[in-house]
DRENDO-1510 file (C-alpha; in Angstrom, 1 decimal, always signed):
<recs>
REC; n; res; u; v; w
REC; 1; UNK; -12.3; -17.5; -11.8 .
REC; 2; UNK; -10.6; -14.0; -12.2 .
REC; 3; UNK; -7.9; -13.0; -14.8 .
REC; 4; UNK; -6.1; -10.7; -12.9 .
REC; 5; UNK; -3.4; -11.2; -10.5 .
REC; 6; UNK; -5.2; -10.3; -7.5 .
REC; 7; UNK; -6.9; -13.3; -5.8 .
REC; 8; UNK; -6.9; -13.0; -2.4 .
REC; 9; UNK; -10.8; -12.6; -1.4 .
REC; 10; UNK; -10.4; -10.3; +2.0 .
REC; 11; UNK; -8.6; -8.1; +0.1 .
REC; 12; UNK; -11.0; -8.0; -2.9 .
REC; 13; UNK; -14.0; -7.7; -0.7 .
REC; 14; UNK; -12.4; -5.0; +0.6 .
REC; 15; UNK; -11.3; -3.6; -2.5 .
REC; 16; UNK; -15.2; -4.0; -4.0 .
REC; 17; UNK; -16.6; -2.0; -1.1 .
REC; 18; UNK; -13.8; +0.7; -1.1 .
REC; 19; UNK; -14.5; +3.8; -3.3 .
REC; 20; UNK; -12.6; +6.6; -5.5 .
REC; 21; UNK; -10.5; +7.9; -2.4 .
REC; 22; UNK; -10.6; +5.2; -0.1 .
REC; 23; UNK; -7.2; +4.8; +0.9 .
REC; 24; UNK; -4.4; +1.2; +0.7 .
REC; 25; UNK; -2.1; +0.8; +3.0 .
REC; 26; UNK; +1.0; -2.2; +2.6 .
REC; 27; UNK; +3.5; -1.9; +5.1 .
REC; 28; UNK; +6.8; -4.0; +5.6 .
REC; 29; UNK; +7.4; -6.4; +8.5 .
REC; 30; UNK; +8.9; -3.8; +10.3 .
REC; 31; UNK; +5.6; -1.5; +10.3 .
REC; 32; UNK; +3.5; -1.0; +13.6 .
REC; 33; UNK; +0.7; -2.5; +12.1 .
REC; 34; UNK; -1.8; -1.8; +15.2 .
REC; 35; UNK; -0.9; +1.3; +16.4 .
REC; 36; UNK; +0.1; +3.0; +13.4 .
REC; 37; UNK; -3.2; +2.6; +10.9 .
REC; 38; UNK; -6.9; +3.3; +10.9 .
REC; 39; UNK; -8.3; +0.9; +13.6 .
REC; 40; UNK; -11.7; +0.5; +11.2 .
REC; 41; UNK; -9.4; -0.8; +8.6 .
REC; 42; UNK; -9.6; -4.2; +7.1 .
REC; 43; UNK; -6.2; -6.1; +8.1 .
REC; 44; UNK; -4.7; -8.3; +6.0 .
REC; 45; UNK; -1.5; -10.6; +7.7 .
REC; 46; UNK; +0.3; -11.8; +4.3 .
REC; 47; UNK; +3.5; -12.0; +6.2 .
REC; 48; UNK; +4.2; -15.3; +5.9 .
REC; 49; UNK; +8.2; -15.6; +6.7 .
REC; 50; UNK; +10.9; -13.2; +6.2 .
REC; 51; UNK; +10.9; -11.7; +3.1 .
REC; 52; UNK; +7.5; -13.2; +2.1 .
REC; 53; UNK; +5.8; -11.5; +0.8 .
REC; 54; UNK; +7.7; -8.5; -0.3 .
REC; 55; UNK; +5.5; -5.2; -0.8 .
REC; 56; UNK; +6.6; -5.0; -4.0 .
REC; 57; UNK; +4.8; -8.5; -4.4 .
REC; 58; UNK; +2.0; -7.5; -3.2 .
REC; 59; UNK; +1.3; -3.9; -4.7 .
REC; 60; UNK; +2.5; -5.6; -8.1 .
REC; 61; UNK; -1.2; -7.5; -7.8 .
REC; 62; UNK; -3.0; -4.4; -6.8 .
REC; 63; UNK; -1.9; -2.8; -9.9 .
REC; 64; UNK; -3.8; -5.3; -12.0 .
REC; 65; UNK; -7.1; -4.5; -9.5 .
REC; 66; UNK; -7.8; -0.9; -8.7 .
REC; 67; UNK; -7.2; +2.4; -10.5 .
REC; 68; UNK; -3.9; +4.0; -8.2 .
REC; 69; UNK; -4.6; +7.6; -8.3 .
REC; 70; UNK; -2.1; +8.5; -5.8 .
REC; 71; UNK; +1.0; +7.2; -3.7 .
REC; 72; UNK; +2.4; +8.4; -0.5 .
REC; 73; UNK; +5.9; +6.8; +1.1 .
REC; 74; UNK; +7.4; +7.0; +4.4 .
REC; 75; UNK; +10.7; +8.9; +4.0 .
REC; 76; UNK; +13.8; +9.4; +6.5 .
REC; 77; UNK; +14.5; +12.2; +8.1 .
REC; 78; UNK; +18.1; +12.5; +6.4 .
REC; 79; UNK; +20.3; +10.5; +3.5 .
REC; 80; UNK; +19.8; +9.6; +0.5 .
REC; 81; UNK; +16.0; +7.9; -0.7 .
REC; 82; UNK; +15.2; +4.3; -0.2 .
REC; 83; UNK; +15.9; +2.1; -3.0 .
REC; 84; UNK; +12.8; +0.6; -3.1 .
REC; 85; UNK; +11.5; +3.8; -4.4 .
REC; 86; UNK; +12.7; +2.8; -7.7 .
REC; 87; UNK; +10.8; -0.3; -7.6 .
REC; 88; UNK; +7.7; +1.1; -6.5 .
REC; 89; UNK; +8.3; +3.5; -9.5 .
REC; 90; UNK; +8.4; +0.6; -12.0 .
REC; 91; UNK; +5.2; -0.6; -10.8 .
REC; 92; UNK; +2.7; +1.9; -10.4 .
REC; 93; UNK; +1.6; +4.0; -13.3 .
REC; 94; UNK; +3.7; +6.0; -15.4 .
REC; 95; UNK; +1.7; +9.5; -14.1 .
REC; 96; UNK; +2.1; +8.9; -10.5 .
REC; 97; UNK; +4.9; +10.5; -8.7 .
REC; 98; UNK; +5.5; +9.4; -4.9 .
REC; 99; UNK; +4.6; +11.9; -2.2 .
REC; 100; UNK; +6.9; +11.7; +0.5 .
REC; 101; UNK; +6.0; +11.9; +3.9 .
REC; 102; UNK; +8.0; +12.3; +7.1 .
REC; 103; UNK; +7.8; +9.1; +10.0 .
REC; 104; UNK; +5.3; +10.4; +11.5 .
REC; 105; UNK; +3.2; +12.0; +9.1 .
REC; 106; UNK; +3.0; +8.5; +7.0 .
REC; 107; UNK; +1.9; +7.8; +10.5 .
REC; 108; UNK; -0.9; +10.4; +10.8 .
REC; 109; UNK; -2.0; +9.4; +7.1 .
REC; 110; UNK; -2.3; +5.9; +8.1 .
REC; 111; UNK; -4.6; +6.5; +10.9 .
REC; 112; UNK; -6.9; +8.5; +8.8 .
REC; 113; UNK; -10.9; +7.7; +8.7 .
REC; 114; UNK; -9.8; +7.1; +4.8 .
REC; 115; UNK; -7.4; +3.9; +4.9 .
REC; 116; UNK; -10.2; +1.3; +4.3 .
REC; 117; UNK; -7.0; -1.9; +3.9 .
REC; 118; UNK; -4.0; -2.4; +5.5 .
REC; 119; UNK; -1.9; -5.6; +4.3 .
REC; 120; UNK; +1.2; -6.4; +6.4 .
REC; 121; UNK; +3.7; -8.2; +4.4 .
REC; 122; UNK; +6.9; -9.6; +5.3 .
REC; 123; UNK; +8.7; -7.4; +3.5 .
REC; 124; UNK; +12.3; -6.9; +5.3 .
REC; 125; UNK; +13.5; -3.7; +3.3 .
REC; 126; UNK; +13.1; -0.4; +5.6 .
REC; 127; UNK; +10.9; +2.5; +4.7 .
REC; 128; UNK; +9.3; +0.1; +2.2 .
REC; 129; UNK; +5.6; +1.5; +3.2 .
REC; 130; UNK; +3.4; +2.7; +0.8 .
REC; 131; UNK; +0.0; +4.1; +1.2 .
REC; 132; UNK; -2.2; +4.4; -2.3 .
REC; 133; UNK; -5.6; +6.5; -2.8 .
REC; 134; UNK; -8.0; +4.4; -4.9 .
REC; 135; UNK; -9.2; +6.4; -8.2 .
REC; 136; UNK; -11.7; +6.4; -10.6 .
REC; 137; UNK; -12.6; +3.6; -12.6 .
REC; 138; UNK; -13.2; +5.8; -15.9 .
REC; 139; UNK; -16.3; +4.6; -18.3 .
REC; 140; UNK; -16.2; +2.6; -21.6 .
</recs>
């Protein structure tokens, strides 16, 4: 049995096969899951009903699995920041600051050779994407 908050096993047996920067993507309910990610990537369908899960569910269990060396977010083009960077803020680690990216660069990232996971959640919030490069697992 494992003691971490992370049990889903397609996304561990992804996890355990992805490397230092391999690439996570979990994108809201609004997010064109299909189209808009690396079509060799694992897909994970957590949505469930509206609102369930919310990506701040489900990156709150990653936390507890992988080393999060860095963190990218979909941004608007004008106004003020999504809330739910706040949140994603609270979760990750202390050192990581958010890099933002336009639409369509989050886009572009997405697609890349390097996203090894995508998880769709049902998360209802917009611009709530994040995409996370796995780090290093550091020795002793």
């Amino acid at each position: 049995m494992l003691r971490y908050a992370l049990i889903h096993p397609e996304i561990l047996a992804t996890l355990g096969t992805a490397g230092h920067g391999s690439k996570v993507l979990i994108a809201d309910g609004n997010y064109p899951f299909r189209t808009g990610s690396n079509p060799a990537a694992k897909r994970v369908y957590l949505n469930l009903a509206p609102g369930i899960p919310k990506v701040t569910d489900v990156l709150a269990a990653l936390v507890t699995a992988i080393p999060i060396e860095a963190a990218e977010v979909m941004v608007p083009d004008s106004g003020p920041e999504p809330p739910i960077f706040a949140e994603f803020r609270q979760i990750l680690p202390k050192e990581i600051t958010l890099k933002p990216l336009s639409r369509f660069g989050f886009y572009d990232a997405a697609k890349g050779s390097d996203v090894a996971l995508v998880i769709a959640s049902a998360e209802q919030r917009i611009y709530a994407n994040i995409l996370l490069t796995i780090g290093v697992v550091k020795p002793g």
